[in-house]
C-alpha positions in Angstrom: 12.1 1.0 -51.2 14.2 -1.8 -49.5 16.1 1.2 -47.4 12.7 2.9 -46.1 11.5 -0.7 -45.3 14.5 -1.6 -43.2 14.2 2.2 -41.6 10.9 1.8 -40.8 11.3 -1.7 -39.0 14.4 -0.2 -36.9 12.5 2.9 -36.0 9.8 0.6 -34.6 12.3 -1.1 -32.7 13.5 1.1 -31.1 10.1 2.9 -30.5 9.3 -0.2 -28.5 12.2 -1.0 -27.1 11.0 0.5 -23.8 10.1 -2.3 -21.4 9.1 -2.8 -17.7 10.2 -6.5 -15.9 10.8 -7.4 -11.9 12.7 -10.2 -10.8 13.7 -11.5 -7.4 16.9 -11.2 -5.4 17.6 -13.3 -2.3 20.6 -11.6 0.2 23.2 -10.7 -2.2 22.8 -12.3 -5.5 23.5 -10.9 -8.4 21.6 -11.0 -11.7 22.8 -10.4 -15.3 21.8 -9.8 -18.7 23.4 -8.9 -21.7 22.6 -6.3 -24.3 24.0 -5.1 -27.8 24.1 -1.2 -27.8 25.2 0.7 -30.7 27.8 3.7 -30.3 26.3 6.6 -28.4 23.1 4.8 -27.3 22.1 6.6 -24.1 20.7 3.8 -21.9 18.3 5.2 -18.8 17.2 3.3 -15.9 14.1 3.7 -13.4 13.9 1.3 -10.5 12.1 0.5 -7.3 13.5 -2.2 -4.6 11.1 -3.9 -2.4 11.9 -6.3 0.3 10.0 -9.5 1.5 8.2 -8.5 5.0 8.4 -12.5 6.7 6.1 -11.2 9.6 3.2 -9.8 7.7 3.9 -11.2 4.2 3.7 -8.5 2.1 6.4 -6.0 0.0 7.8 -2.6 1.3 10.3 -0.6 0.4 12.8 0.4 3.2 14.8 3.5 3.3 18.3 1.8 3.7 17.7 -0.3 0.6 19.7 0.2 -2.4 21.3 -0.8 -5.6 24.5 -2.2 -7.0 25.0 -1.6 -10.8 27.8 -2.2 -12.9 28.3 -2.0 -16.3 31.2 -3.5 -18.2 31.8 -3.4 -22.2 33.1 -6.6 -23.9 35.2 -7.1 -26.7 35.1 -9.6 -29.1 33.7 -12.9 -28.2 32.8 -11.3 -24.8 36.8 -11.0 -23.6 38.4 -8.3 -22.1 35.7 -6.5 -20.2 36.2 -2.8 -19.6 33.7 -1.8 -16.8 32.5 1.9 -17.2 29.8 2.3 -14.7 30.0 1.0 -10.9 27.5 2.8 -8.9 26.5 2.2 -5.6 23.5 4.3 -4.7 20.6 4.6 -2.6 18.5 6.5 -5.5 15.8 5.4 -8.3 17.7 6.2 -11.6 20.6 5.4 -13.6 22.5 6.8 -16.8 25.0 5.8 -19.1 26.2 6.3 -22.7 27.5 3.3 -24.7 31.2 4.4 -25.6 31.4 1.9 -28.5 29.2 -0.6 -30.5 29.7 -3.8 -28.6 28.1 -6.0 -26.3 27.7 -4.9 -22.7 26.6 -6.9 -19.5 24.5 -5.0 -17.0 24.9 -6.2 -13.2 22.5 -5.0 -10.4 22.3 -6.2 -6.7 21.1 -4.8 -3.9 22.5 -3.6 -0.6 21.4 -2.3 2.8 22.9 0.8 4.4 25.5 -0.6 7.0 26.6 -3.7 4.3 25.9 -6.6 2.8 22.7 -9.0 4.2 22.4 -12.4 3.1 19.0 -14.0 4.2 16.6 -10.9 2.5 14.2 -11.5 -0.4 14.0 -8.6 -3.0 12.0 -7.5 -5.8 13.5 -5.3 -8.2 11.4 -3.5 -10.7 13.4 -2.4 -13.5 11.7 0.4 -16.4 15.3 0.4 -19.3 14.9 2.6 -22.3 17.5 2.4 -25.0 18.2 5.0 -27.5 15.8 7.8 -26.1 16.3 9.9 -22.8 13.1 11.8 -22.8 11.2 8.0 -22.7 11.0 7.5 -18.7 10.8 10.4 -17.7 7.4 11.1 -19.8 5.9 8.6 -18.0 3.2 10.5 -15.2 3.6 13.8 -17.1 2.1 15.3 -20.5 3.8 14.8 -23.6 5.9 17.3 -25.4 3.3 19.9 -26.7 4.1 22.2 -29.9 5.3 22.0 -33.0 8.9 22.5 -31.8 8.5 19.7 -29.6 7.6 17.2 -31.6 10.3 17.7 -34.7 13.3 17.9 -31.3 12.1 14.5 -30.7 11.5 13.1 -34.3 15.2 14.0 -35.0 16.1 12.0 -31.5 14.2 9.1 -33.2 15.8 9.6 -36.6 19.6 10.0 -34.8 18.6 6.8 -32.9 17.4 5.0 -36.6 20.9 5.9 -38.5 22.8 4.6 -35.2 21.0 1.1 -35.0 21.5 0.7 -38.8 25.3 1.8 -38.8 25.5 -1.1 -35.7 23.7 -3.5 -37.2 25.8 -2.8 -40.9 29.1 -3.5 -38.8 27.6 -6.7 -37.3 26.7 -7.7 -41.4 30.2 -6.9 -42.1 32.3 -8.8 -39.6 29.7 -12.2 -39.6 30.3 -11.7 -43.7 33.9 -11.4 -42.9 34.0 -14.6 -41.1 31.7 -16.7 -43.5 34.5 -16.1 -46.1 36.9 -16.7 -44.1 35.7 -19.7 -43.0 34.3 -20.5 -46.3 38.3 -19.9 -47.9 39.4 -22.8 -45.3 37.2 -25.0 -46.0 38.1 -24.5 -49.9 41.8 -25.2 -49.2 41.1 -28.0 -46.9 39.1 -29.8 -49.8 41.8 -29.1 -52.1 44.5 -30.8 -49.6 42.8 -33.4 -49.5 42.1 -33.8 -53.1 46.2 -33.8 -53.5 46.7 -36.3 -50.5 44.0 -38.9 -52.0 45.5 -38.2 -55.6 48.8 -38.9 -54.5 48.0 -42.0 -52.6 45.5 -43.2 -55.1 49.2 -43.0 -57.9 51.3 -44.7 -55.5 49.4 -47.4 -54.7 48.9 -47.9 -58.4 52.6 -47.8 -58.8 53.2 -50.2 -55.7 50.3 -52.8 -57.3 52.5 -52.3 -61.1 55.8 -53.3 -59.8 53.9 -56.3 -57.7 52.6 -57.8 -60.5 55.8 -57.0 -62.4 57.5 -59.2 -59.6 55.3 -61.7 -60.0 55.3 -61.7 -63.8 51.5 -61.4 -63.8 51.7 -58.5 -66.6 
């Protein structure tokens, strides 16, 4: 019972891990984020760039605008990044297949045809979908029909379940890992110090004995 419920709670994660967000860019910023992708998590990006007209105050979306993304894979405690996507293109879309489970931070800036501006506003709309790549591209057209079509992409869902829970077991793993060893420290610490205060506490006593032995108090 407890492995349906925790396969139902990753399947809805995932089934609504499709989200829509904009943020703004001025000249060549860059902006950031981080995200922890199982092995063999397809990741597929939609955007649409917009830039700040000052003279009539409005957005449009120039033909020579276009988008800087780079994607680098971090080790452990985020060192040794390894970048395996740097595209520079002019398009709406990007693609890319998480080569191990890790963490991996996701760079976008824009850029005008000709180089780099520096005084431009931009709004970046941004549609990411983890896990499924059938997800964007169903949006403005009819969903799968048949039988068929339907069982292809329960299986995705299911493939995209087991990965997320083999992820999220390794992640159990190494932070149990570390509790015990951290845990088997602080055990031998506690025990040093038992030995050091023991030790002390005899010599002192021997050190007060052979005082008052000196001074024939006992």
């Amino acid at each position: 019972m407890r492995g349906f419920l925790l396969t139902v709670v990753a399947f809805l994660s995932l089934v609504s891990y499709t989200q829509a967000l904009y943020f703004y860019l001025t000249g060549n910023e860059q902006k950031c984020f981080f995200e922890d992708l199982p092995k063999d998590t397809i990741v597929v990006g939609k955007y649409r760039v917009e830039e700040l007209i000052e003279q009539t105050n409005s957005w449009a979306t120039p033909s020579d605008l276009g988008l800087s993304l780079t994607v680098d894979e971090l080790g452990p405690n985020d060192a040794n990044p390894h970048r395996i996507v740097s595209q520079h293109s002019m398009g709406s879309s990007f693609t890319f297949t998480a080569a191990s489970s890790s963490a991996h931070k996701i760079c976008v800036s824009t850029r005008k045809t000709g180089g780099w501006f520096s005084s431009s506003k931009v709004r970046l709309h941004l549609d990411l979908a983890l896990g499924e790549t059938g997800e964007l591209e169903k949006k403005g057209k009819e969903h799968l029909e048949g039988i068929a079509g339907r069982v292809r992409e329960l299986k995705n869902r299911v493939n995209d379940v087991r990965r997320e829970q083999v992820f999220q077991r390794e992640r159990e793993a190494e932070f149990r890992d570390l509790s015990e060893s951290v845990n088997a420290h602080i055990a031998r610490w506690t025990v040093a110090q038992i030995i050091v205060l023991s030790a002390t506490g005899a010599w002192q006593l021997m050190h007060l004995r052979g005082f008052f032995q000196k001074q024939k108090l006992v």
